[in-house]
C-alpha positions in Angstrom: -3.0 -37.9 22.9 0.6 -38.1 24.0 0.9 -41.0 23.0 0.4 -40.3 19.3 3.1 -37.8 19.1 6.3 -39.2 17.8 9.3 -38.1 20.6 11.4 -36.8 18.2 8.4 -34.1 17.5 7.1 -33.7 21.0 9.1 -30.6 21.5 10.3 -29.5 17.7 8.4 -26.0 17.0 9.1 -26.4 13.3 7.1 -29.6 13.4 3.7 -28.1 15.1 4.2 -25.0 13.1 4.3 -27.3 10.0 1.0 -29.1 11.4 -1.0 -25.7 11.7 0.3 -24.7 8.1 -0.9 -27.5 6.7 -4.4 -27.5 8.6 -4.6 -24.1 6.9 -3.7 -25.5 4.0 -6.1 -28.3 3.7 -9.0 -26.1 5.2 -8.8 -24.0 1.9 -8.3 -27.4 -0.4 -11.4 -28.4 1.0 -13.8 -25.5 0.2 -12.7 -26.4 -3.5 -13.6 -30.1 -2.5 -17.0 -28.9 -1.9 -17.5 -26.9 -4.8 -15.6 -30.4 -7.1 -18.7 -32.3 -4.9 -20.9 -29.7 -6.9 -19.8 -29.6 -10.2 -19.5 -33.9 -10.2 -23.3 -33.5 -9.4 -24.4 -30.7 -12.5 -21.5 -31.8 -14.9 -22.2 -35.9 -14.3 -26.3 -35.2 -15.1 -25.3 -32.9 -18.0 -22.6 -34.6 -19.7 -22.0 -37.7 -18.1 -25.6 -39.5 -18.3 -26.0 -39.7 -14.9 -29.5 -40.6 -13.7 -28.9 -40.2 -9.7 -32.2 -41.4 -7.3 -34.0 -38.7 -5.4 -32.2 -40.0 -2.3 -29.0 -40.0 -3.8 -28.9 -35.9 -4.8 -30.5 -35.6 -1.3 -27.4 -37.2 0.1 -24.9 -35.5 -2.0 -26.2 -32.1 -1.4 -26.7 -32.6 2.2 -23.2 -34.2 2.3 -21.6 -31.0 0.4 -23.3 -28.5 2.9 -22.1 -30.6 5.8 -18.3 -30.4 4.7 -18.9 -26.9 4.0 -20.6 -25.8 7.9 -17.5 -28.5 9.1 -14.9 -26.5 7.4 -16.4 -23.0 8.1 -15.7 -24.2 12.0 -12.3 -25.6 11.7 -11.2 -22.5 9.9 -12.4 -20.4 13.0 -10.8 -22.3 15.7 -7.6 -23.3 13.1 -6.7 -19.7 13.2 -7.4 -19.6 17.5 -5.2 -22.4 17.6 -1.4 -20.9 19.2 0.5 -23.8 18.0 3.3 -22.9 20.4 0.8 -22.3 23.9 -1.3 -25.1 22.4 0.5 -27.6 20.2 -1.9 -30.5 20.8 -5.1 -28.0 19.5 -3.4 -28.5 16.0 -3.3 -32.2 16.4 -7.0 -32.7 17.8 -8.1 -30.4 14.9 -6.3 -32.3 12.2 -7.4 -36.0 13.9 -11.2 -34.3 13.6 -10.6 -33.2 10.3 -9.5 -36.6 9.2 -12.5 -38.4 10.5 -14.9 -36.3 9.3 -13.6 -36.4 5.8 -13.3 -40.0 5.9 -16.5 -40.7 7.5 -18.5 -38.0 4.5 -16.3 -39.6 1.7 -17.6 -43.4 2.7 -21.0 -42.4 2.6 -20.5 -40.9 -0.5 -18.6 -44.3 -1.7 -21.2 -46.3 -0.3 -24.1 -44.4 -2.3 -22.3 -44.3 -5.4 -21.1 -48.4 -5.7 -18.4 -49.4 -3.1 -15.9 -50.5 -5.3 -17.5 -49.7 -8.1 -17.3 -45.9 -7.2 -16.0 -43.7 -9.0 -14.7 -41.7 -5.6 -13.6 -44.9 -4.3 -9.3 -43.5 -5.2 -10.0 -40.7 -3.2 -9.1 -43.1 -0.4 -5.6 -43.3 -1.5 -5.2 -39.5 -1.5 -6.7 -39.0 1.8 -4.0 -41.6 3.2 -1.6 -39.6 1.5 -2.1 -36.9 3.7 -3.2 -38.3 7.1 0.9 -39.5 6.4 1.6 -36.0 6.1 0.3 -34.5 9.2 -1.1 -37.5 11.2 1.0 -39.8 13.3 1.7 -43.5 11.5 -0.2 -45.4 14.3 -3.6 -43.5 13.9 -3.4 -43.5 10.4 -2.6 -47.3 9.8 -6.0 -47.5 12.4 -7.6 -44.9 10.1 -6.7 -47.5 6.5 -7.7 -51.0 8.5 -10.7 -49.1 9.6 -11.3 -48.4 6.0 -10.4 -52.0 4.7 -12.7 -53.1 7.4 -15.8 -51.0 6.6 -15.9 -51.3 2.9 -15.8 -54.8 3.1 -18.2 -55.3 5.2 -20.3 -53.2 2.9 -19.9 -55.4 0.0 -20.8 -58.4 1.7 -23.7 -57.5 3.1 -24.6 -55.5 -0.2 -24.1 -58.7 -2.3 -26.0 -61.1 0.0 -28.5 -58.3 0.0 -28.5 -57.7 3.6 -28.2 -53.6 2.7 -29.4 -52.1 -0.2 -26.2 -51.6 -3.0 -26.7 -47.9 -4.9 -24.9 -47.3 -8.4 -25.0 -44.2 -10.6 -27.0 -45.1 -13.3 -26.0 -44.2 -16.6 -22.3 -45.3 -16.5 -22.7 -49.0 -15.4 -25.6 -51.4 -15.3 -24.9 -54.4 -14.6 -22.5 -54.5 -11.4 -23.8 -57.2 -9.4 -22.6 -59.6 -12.2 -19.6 -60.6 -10.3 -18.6 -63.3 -7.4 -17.9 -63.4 -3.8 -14.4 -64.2 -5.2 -14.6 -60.6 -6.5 -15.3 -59.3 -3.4 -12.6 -60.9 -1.2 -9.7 -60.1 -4.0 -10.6 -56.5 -4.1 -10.8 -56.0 -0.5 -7.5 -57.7 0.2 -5.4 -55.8 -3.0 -7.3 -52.6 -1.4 -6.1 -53.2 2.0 -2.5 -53.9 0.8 -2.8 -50.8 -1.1 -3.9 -48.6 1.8 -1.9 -50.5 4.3 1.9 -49.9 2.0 0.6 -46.2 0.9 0.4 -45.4 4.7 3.7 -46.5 5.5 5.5 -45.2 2.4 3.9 -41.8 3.1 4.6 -42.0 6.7 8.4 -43.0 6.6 8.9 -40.6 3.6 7.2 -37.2 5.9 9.0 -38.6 9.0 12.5 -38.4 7.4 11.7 -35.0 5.7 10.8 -33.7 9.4 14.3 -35.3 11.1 16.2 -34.2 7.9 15.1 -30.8 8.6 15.7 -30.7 12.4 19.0 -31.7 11.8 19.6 -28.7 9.2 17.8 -26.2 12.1 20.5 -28.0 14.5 23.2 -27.3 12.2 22.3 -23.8 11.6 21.7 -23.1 14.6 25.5 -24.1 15.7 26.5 -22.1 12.4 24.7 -19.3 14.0 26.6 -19.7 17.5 30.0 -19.8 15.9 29.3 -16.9 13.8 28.3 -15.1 17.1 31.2 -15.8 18.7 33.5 -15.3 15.5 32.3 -11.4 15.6 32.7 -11.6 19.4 36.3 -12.2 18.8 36.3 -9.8 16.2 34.8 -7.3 18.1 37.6 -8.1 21.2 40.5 -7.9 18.9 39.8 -5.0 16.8 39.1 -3.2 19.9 42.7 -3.8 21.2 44.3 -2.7 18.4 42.3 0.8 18.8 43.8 1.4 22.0 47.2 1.8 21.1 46.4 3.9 17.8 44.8 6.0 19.4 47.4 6.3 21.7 49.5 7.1 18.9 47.5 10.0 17.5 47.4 11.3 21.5 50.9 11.5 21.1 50.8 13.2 17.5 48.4 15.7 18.6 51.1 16.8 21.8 54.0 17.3 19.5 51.5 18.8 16.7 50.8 21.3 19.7 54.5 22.3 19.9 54.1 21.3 23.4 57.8 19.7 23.9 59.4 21.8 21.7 59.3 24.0 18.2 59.2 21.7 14.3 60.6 22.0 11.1 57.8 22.7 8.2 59.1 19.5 6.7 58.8 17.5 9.8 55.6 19.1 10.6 54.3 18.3 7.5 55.1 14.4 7.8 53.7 14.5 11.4 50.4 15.7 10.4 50.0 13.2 7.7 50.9 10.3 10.4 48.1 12.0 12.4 45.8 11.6 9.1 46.4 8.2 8.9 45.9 7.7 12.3 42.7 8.9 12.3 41.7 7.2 9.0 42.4 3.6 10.8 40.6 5.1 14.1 37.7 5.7 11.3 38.0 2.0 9.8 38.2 0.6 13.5 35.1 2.2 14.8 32.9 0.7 10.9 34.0 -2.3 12.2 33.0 -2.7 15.5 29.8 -1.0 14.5 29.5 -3.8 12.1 30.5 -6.7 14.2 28.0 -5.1 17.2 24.5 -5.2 14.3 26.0 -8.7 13.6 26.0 -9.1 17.3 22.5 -7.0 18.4 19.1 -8.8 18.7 17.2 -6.0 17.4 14.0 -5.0 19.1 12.1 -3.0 16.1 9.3 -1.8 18.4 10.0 1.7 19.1 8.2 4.6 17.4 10.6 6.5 15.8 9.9 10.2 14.9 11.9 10.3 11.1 11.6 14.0 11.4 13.2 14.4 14.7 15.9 12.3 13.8 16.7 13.8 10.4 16.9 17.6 12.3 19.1 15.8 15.6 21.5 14.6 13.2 21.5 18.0 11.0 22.7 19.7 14.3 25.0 17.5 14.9 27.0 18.0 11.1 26.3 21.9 11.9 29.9 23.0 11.9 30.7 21.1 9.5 28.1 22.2 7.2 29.2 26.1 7.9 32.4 25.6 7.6 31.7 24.1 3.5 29.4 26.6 3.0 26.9 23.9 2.3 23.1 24.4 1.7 21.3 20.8 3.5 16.9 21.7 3.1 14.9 19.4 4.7 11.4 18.7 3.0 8.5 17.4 5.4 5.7 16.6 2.7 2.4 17.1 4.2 4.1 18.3 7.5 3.2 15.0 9.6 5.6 13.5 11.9 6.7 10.6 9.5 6.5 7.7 11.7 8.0 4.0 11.9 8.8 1.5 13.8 12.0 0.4 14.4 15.3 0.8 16.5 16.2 4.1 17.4 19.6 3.6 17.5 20.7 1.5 14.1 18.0 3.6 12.2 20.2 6.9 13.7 23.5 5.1 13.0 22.2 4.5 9.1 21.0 7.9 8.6 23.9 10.1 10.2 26.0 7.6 7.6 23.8 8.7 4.4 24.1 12.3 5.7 27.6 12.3 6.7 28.2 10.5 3.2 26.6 13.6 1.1 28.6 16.4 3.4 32.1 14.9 2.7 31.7 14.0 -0.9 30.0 17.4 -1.2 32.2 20.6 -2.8 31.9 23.9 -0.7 28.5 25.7 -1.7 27.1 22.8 -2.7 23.5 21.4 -1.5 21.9 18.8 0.1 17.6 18.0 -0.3 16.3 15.7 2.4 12.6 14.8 1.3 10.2 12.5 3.7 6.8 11.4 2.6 4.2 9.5 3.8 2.5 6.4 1.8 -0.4 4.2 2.6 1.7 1.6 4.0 5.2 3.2 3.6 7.8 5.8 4.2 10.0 7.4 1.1 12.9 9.6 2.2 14.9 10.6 -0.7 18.3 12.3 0.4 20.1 13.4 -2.7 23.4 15.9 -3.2 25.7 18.0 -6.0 28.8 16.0 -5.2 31.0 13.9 -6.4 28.6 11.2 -7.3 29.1 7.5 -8.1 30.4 6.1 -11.7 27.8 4.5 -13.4 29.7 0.7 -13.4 30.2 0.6 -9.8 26.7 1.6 -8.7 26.0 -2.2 -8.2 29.3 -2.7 -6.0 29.0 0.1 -3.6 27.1 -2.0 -0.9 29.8 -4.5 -0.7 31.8 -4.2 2.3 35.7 -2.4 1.9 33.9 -1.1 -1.5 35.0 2.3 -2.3 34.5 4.4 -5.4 37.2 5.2 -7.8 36.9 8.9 -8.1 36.7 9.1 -3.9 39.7 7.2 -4.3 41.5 9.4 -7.0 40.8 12.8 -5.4 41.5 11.5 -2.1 39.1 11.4 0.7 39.7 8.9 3.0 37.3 6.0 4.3 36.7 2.4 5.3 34.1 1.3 2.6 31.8 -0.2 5.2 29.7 2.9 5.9 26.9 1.9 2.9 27.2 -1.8 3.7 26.2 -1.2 7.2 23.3 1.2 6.7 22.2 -1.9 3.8 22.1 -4.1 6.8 20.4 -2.0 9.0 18.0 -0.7 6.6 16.7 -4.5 5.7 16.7 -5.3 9.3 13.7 -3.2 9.4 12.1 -4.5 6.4 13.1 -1.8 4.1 14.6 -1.3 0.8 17.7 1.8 0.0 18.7 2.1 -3.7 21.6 4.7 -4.9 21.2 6.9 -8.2 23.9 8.9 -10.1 23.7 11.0 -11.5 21.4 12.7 -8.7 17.7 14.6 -8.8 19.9 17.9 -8.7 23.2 17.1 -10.0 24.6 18.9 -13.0 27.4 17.8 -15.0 30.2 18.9 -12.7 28.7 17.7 -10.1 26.4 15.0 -10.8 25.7 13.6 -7.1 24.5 11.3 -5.6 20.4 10.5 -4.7 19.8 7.4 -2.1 16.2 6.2 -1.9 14.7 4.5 1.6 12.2 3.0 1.7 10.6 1.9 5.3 7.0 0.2 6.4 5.1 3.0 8.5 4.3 2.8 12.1 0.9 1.1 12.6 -0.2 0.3 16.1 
């Protein structure tokens, strides 16, 4: 069997997985082949004048059932077939396929006219896709095979050595032609089958090279933007050190540890430390984001959305008290909201939704967390009174470095890559987030902001 494998596919996944796709593929073609088989049968006697022997709706039906057990079978052991533990299975199952098809379509040529058959084309399509999922060798074997057979009918059908069927009713007088007949037809039909083969064949081994070579080249794309954000990562990291060194410094003169300050000095020092922080704040978004870029994420634990939500509400505590800020969690149902995921990105999203509504929050304003559970999915709605988003730029938040005017104009300081990263995270696990503003309880003063998440729910 080695031998038929081509050694440019021996060890391409994409090329087995492509094999098993399209056994499953022609599995289901085939089920409508039997039921075409069917309707040729009722629709030709109807409509067509067909006047078919006792022996020759014997055949067909018992032909049609055949196909139909056949493809029961390869459909079961199709979908046991591991193309990546047992690549050959999907070969041996596609080479059995082929044979059978061909050996139930020649019958049914055979009983219906040779040449004269009105099924005789579907030789052609059959070629067409051995090419696609066969290797050239077996099925240029598969079309001289062919060539071979049907020839051999016809002579021995026009010397009378076998008995030569016809469907009556559309042609009567077939065996008004000459041996000159038969050995035209049988050499134009094995050119045809002989150039379809190797048309096909050349054509579906260049698609499969052509897209190795693009998984190769993405692939390298893939490995230089890995090690793009690994020099990212290194750089930005470096030019923390020092700024934060800097702020170090701010804080021991802030502290009037080396000696007293002027207001006006004091004043200026403070904002330095501002700043200082603010770039500390745009550093840390961006290593966050270069480390997702970076992470091969494992989305298999179970994550507890409930737990999470109430860790990271104790964690903004203080911060809530000191705003005098109202945050209600709603558990619908009161169950524990489970999905599966990565504990730590899905932690890192949600403290950045939450920390989002408590700094673009007033004092006494609130903040409604609601989780509930779907058939297949879980909502979790977390909306605020703050400052909201403007209606135009709704569509622009996600983009990294985007920040909203009116955060802008009233001044609270951030990087712009908070929403962009929790985006990322979010459809890392197969999820959707959407923003609204105006939010479910804003007001016009305060017309907030609403963010809808949308996850799939932990099945085992």
């Amino acid at each position: 069997m080695l031998d038929l494998i081509p050694a440019w596919a021996e060890h391409y996944d994409e090329f087995w997985k492509a094999i098993k796709n399209r056994n499953i593929w022609f599995i289901k073609l085939r089920y409508f082949a039997v039921i075409l088989l069917i309707l040729f049968i009722i629709l030709g006697q109807l409509f067509l004048n067909f006047q078919l022997t006792i022996f020759q709706m014997q055949v067909f039906i018992a032909i049609a059932f055949l196909i139909l057990a056949f493809n029961i079978v390869f459909d079961v052991i199709n979908k046991k077939t591991d193309y990546h533990s047992t690549k050959l299975g999907c070969m041996q199952i596609s080479i059995i396929m082929m044979t059978s098809d061909l050996f139930f379509l020649t019958i049914l040529v055979y009983i219906t006219g040779i040449y004269f058959s009105p099924l005789f084309l579907l030789y052609v399509f059959h070629m067409i896709i051995g090419s696609l999922i066969l290797p050239g060798s077996l099925v240029y074997v598969y079309a001289v095979i062919l060539s071979l057979t049907n020839t051999v009918l016809s002579f021995l059908g026009h010397y009378s050595f076998i008995p030569i069927f016809n469907i009556k009713g559309i042609y009567e007088h077939m065996h008004d032609h000459t041996i000159g007949f038969e050995i035209l037809f049988s050499i134009v039909f094995s050119f045809v089958l002989i150039t379809i083969v190797y048309l096909a064949n050349n054509i579906a081994k260049e698609l499969y090279q052509r897209e190795q070579e693009l998984k190769v080249s993405l692939d390298k794309l893939n490995e230089a933007e890995i090690a793009k954000q690994k020099y990212t990562l290194g750089i930005v990291h470096e030019i923390k050190s020092p700024i934060v060194a800097v702020k170090s410094i701010l804080e021991l003169i802030l502290g009037k540890f080396i000696s007293p300050l002027e207001p006006q000095l004091e004043e200026k020092i403070i904002r330095a430390k501002e700043r200082s922080e603010e770039a500390i704040d745009l550093i840390n978004d961006v290593l966050k984001f270069s480390k997702i870029k970076l992470l091969e994420v494992q989305l298999t634990e179970k994550i507890n959305l409930i737990e999470l939500i109430n860790k990271i509400h104790d964690q903004h505590l203080e911060e809530l008290k000191n705003k005098k800020i109202n945050l209600i969690v709603r558990n619908i149902n009161n169950s524990e909201k489970l999905i599966k995921g990565d504990k730590t990105l899905i932690e890192l999203a949600l403290s950045n939704l939450i920390s989002n509504s408590v700094k673009f929050t007033n004092e006494n304003g609130n903040i409604f967390i609601i989780i509930k559970e779907n058939e297949r999915t879980i909502d979790l709605e977390i909306s605020d009174d703050g400052i909201g988003i403007p209606q135009n730029e709704i569509d622009k938040i996600f983009s990294q470095l985007y920040r909203a005017s009116n955060a802008k104009k009233i001044g609270i300081e951030g990087s712009g890559m908070g929403l962009s990263i929790v985006k990322e995270i979010i459809e890392k696990h197969s999820g959707t987030i959407n923003i609204l503003s105006p939010s479910k309880i804003g007001n016009h003063l305060s017309p907030g902001t609403t963010v809808l998440i949308t996850l799939p729910k932990y099945s085992i």
